[in-house]
C-alpha positions as MATLAB code, in Angstrom:
seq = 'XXXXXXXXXXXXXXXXXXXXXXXXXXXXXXXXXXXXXXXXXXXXXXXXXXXXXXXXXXXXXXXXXXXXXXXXXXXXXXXXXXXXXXXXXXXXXXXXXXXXXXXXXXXXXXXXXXXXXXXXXXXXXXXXXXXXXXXXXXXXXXXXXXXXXXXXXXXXXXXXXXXXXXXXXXXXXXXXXXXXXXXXXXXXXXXXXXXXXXXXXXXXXXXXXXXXXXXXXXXXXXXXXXXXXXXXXXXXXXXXXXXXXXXXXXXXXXXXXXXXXXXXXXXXXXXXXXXXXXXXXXXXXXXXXXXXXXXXXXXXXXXXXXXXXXXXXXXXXXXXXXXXXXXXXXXXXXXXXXXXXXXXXXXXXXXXXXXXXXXXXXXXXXXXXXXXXXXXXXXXXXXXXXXXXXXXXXXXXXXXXXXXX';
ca = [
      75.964  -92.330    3.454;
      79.406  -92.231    5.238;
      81.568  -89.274    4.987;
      84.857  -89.938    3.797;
      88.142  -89.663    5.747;
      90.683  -87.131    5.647;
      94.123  -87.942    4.269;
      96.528  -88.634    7.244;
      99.106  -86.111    5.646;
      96.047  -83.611    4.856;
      98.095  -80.189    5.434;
     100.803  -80.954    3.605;
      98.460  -82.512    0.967;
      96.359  -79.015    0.755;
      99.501  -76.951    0.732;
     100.651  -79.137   -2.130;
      97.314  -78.211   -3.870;
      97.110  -74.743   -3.409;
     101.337  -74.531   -4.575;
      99.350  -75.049   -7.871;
      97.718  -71.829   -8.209;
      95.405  -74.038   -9.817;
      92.219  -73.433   -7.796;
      89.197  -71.354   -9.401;
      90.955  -70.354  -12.542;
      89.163  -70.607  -15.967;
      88.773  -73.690  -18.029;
      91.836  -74.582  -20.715;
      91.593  -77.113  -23.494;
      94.561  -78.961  -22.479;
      92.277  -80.729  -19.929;
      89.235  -80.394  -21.720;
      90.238  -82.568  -24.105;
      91.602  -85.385  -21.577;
      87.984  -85.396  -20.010;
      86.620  -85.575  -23.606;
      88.996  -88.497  -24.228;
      88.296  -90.180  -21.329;
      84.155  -89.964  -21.144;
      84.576  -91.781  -24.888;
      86.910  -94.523  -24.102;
      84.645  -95.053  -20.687;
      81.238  -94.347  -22.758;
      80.047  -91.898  -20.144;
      78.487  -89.018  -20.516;
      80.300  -87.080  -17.471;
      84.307  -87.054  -16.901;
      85.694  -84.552  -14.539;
      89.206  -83.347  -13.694;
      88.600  -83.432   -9.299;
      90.706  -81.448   -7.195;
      89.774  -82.138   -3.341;
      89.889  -78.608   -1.388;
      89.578  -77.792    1.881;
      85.899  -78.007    2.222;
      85.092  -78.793   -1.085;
      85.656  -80.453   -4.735;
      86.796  -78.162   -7.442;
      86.244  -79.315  -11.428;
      89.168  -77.651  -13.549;
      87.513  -79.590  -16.320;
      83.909  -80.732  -16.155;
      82.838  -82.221  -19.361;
      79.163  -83.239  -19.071;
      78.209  -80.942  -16.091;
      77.035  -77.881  -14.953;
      78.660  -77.187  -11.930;
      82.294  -76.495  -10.939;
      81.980  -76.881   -6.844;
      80.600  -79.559   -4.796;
      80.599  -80.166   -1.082;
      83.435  -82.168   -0.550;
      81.569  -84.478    2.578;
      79.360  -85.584   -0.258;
      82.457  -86.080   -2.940;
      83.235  -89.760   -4.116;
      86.829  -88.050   -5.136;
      87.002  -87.621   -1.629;
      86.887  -91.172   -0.707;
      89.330  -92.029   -3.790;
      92.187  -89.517   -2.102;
      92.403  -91.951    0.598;
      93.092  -94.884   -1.583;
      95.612  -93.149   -3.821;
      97.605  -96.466   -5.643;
      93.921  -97.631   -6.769;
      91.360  -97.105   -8.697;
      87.902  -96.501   -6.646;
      85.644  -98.151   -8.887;
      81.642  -97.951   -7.812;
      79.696  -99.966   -9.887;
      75.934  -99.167   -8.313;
      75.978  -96.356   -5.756;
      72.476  -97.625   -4.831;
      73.988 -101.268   -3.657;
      77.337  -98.980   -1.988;
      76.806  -97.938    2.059;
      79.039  -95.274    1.539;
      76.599  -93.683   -1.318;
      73.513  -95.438   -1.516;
      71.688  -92.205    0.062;
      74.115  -89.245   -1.055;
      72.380  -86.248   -2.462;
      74.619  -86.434   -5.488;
      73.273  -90.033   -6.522;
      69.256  -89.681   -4.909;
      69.849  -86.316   -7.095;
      71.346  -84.057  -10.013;
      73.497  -85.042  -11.350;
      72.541  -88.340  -10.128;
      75.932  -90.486   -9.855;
      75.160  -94.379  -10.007;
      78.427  -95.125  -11.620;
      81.707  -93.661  -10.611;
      85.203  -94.163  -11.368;
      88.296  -92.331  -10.468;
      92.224  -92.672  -10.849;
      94.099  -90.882   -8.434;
      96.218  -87.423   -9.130;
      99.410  -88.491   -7.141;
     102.038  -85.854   -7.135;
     105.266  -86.605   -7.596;
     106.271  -85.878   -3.872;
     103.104  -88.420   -3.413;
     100.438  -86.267   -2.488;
      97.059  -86.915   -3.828;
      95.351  -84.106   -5.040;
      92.459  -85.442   -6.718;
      91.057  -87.596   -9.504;
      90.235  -87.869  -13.193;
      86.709  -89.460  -12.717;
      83.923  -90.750  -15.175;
      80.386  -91.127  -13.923;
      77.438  -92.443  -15.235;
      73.416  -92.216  -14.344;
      73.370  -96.195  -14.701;
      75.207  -99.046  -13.225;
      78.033 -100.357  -15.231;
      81.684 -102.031  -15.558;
      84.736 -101.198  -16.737;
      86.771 -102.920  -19.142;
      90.593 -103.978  -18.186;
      91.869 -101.770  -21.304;
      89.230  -99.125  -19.918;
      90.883  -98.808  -17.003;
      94.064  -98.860  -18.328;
      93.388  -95.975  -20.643;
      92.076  -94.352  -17.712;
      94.907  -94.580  -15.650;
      96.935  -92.817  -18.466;
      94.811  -89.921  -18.965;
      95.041  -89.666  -15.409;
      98.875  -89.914  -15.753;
      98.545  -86.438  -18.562;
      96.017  -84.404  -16.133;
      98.894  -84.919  -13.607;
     101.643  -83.940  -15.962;
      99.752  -81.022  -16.992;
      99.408  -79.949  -13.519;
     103.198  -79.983  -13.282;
     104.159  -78.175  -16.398;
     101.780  -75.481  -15.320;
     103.679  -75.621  -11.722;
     106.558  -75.267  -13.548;
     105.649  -72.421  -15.804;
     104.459  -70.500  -13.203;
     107.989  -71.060  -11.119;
     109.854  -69.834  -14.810;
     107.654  -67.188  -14.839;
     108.504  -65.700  -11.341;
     112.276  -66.333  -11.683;
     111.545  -64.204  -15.147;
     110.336  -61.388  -12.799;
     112.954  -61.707  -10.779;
     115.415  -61.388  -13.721;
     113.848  -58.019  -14.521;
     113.907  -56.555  -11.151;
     117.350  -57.445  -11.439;
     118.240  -55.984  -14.902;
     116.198  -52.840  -13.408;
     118.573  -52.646  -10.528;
     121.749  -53.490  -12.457;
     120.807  -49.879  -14.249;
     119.627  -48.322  -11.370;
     122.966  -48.997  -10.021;
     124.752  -48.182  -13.389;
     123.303  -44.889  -13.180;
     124.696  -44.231   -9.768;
     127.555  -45.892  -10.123;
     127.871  -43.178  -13.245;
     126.862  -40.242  -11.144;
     128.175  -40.532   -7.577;
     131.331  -42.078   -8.568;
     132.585  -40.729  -11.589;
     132.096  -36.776  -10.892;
     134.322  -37.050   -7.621;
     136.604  -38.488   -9.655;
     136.815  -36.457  -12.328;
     137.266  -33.418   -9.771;
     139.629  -35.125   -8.334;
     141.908  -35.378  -11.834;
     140.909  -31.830  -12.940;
     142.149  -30.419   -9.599;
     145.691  -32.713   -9.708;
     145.597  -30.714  -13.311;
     145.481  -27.233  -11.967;
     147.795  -28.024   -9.292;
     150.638  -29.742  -12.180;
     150.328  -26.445  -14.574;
     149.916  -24.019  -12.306;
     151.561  -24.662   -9.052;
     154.199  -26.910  -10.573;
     157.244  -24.722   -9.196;
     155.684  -24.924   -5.507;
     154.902  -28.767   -5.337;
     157.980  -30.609   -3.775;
     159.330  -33.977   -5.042;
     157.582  -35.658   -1.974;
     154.197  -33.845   -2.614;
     154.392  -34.072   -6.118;
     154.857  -38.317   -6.158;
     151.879  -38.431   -3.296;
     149.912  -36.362   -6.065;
     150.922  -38.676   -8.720;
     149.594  -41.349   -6.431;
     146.290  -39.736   -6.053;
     146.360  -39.471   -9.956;
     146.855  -42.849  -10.354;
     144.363  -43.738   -7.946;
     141.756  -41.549   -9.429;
     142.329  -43.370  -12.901;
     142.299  -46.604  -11.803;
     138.596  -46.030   -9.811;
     137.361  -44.399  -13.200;
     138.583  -47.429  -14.952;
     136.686  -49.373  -13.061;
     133.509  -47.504  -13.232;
     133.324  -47.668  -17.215;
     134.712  -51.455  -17.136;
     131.802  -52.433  -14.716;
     129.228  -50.598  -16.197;
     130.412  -52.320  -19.677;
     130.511  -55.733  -17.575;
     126.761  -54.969  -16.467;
     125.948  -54.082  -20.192;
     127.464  -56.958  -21.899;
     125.554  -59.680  -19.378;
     122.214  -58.179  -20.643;
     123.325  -58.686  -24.063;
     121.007  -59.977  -26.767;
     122.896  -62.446  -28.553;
     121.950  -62.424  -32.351;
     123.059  -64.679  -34.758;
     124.775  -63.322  -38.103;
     126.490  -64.977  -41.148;
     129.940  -63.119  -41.300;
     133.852  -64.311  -42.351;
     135.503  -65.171  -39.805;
     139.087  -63.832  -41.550;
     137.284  -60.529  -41.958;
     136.621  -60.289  -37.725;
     140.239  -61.082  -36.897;
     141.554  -58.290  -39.873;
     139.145  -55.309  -38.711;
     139.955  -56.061  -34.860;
     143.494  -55.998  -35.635;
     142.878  -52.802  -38.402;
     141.379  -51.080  -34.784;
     144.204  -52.082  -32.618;
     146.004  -49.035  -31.914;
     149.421  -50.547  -32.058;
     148.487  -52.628  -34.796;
     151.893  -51.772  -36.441;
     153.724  -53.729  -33.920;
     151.266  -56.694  -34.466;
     151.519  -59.456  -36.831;
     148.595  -62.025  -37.676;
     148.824  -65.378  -39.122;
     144.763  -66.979  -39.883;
     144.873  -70.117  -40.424;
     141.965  -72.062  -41.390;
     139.570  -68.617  -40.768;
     139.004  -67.464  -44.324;
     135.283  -69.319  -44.303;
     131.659  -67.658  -43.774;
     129.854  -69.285  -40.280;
     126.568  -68.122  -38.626;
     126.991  -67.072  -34.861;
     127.626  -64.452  -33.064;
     129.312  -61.739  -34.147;
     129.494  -59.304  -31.077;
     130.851  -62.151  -29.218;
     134.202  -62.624  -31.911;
     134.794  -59.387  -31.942;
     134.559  -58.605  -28.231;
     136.934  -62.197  -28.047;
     139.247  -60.822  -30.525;
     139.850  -56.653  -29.054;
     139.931  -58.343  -25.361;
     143.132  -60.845  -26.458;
     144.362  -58.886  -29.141;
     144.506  -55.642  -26.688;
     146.527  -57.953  -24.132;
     148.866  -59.636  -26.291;
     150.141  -56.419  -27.279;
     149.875  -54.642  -24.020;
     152.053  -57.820  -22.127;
     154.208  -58.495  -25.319;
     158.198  -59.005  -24.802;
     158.971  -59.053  -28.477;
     159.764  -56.238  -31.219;
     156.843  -57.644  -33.018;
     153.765  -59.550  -31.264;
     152.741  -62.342  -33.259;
     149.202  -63.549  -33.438;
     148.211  -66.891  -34.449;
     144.617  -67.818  -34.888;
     143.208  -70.899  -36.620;
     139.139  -72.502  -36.534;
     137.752  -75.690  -37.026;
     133.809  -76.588  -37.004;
     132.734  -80.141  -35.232;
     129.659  -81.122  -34.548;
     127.665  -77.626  -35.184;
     130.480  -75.837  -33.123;
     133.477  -73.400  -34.020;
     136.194  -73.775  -32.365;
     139.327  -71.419  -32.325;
     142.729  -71.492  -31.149;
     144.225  -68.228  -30.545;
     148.382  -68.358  -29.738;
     150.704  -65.254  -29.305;
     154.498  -65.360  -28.399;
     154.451  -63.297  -25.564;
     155.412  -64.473  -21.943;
     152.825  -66.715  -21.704;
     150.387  -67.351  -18.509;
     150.931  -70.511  -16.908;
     147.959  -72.968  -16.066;
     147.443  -72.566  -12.741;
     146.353  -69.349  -13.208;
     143.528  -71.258  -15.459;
     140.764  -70.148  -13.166;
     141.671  -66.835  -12.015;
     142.494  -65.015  -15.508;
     138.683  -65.537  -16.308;
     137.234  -63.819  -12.439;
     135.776  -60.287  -12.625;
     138.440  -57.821  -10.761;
     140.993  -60.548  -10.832;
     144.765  -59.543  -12.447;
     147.865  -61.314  -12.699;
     149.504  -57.683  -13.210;
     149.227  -54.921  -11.201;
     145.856  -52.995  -11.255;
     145.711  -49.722  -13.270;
     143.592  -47.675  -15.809;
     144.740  -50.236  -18.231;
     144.197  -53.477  -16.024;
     141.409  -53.290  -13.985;
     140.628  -57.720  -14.544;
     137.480  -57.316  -16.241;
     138.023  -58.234  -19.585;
     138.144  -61.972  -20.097;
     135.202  -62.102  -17.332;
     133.416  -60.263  -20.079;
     134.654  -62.649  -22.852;
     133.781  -65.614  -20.885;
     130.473  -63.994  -19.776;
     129.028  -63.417  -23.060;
     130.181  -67.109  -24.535;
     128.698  -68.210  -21.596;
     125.309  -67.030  -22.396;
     125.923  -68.605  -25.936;
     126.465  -71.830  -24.007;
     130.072  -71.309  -25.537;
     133.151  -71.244  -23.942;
     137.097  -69.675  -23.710;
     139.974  -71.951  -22.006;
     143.625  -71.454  -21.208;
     145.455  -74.162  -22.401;
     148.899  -75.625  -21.012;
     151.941  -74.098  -23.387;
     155.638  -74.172  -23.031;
     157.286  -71.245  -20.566;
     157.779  -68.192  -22.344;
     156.260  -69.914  -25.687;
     153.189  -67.570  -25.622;
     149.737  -67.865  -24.375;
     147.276  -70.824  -26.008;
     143.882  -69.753  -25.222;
     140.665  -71.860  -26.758;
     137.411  -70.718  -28.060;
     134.074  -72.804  -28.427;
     130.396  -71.740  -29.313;
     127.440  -73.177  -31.313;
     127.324  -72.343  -35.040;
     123.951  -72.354  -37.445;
     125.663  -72.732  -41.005;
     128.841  -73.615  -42.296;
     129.642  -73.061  -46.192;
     132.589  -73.711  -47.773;
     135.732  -72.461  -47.750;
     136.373  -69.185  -49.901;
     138.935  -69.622  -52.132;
];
């Protein structure tokens, strides 16, 4: 008997391996049924799924045996490893130097025929073989070889979807521990920040109606400043907390009317008598998200009237469906935003105005954040100076019906 080599890129080889998590877990049909496959195409009565260890050979499927372990200085799997763009084919162990007088042929399970196609990783380690042994000499057949090359080929892709699934499932726990921290952080973001805050204002209260006649002009616009100030950090509390809320969002899909969104945002708005809005092409029933057309709608809505230079904003929205997608243009005749600003409008904490109560650059973040998650999407589109803004809405519909009449 000769012992077989070991692989000249063994560590890295065994490191591969044991990145599987694969080692001395419990048997799964998945390869079960390979090895079942492959002991009836090769007409043998054993067919193993051989991962080479350390010391050892490990059988994540063992169809026809006993055992899950062997030694691995008496494995033929071993010897296959070192040959890893070949079949090792052994036809008579008895007539073979290398075998003739190994325990595992002069005994149980007594292996006289052995065949095994390499499990070659994609980063070409070889971590083992799907073998089929038999207790008497034989051949293979070209198309038996073949066909065992290819269940070889699905033990090895198996292998890597589990990898994978196990690397989804640990990003999955990392998501939680992040979700768990975003609300850790909510809460004390709610508690540490906002009281001091709120002191703050209820104080600059006293002091305006009941010290009003002592407070200079001076003191009085530092205290105003301090108000401000106070407001604006508040702002920002509730906007991120909403921000953290809204990317945890489940996103449910719901059969609404489209017309009926942009009329009960604008029914909301609180200077909705100063708004006008012209739907074009919206009066029709679509399947999406809801939350996500309404929180598209109050966020543009709110700052076309908030950064409007006419007696009357005007609102223009209008929809098409392509290709399983909506797609809405939304136009106002305010000021406008020009395009190089493309980029910025859509950054959490990022304002083209200045930063107050009112404008703390959160809310297209949180538009664009929860289309995002939709694999949708909201552009700003190039417009005319001072012809309004042109902003661009895309996400994934289920059903489209007809037009209501």
């Amino acid at each position: 008997m000769i012992k077989p080599d070991i692989p000249y890129n063994e560590k890295e080889r065994i490191k591969a391996l044991h990145n599987l998590n694969i080692l001395d877990t419990l048997e799964e049909d998945a390869y079960d049924q390979l090895t079942l496959i492959a002991s009836q195409i090769c007409d043998v009565p054993i067919a193993l799924v051989s991962l080479i260890d350390s010391n050892r050979q490990w059988f994540k499927s063992h169809n026809g045996l006993d055992v899950r372990e062997t030694p691995r200085d008496l494995a033929f799997c071993a010897h296959a490893i070192n040959k890893p763009n070949e079949i090792l084919i052994v036809e008579d162990a008895t007539k073979d130097e290398r075998f003739y007088n190994n325990p595992l042929s002069v005994g149980a399970p007594n292996v006289i025929f052995y065949a095994g196609a390499p499990l070659i990783t994609a980063d070409g380690f070889c971590l083992g073989t799907l073998c089929v042994i038999d207790k008497k000499p034989r051949k293979l057949s070209l198309t038996q070889t073949t066909a065992l090359k290819a269940i070889a080929d699905q033990v090895l892709a198996q292998l890597e979807l589990r990898r994978k699934n196990l690397i989804l499932i640990e990003k999955i726990k990392i998501v939680e521990k992040l979700n768990n921290d975003l609300d850790t952080f909510s809460y004390q973001l709610s508690h540490s920040i906002q009281e001091p805050m709120r002191d703050i204002l209820s104080l600059i209260n006293f002091l305006k109606e009941n010290d009003a006649d002592k407070i200079s002009i001076s003191l009085r616009e530092k205290i105003e400043q301090i108000e401000n100030s106070a407001n604006y950090g508040l702002a920002l509390v509730y906007s991120s907390i909403k921000y953290i809320n809204i990317s945890k969002e489940n996103i449910n899909f719901s059969e609404f009317n489209l017309e009926d969104i942009a009329n009960d945002v604008l029914n909301n708005s609180v200077n909705s008598n100063n708004l006008k809005l012209e739907l074009i092409n919206c009066n029709r029933i679509v399947s999406t998200s809801k939350y996500a057309i309404q929180l598209a709608f109050q966020h543009l809505m709110s700052d076309s009237l908030k950064f409007s230079n006419k007696n009357t904003c005007v609102i223009s929205i209008s929809s098409k469906i392509k290709n399983d997608r909506l797609f809405i243009d939304y136009k106002d005749n305010g000021p406008g935003i020009e395009i190089k600003y493309a980029h910025k409008i859509f950054e959490i904490f990022e304002t083209l105005n200045s930063k107050s109560e009112t404008s703390v650059g959160i809310g297209l973040a949180m538009v664009r954040t929860i289309l995002n998650k939709l694999s949708g999407n909201i552009r700003l589109m190039d417009s005319e100076s001072g012809k309004g803004v042109h902003f661009n809405i895309d996400l994934p519909i289920e059903i489209q019906k007809k037009t209501i009449n």
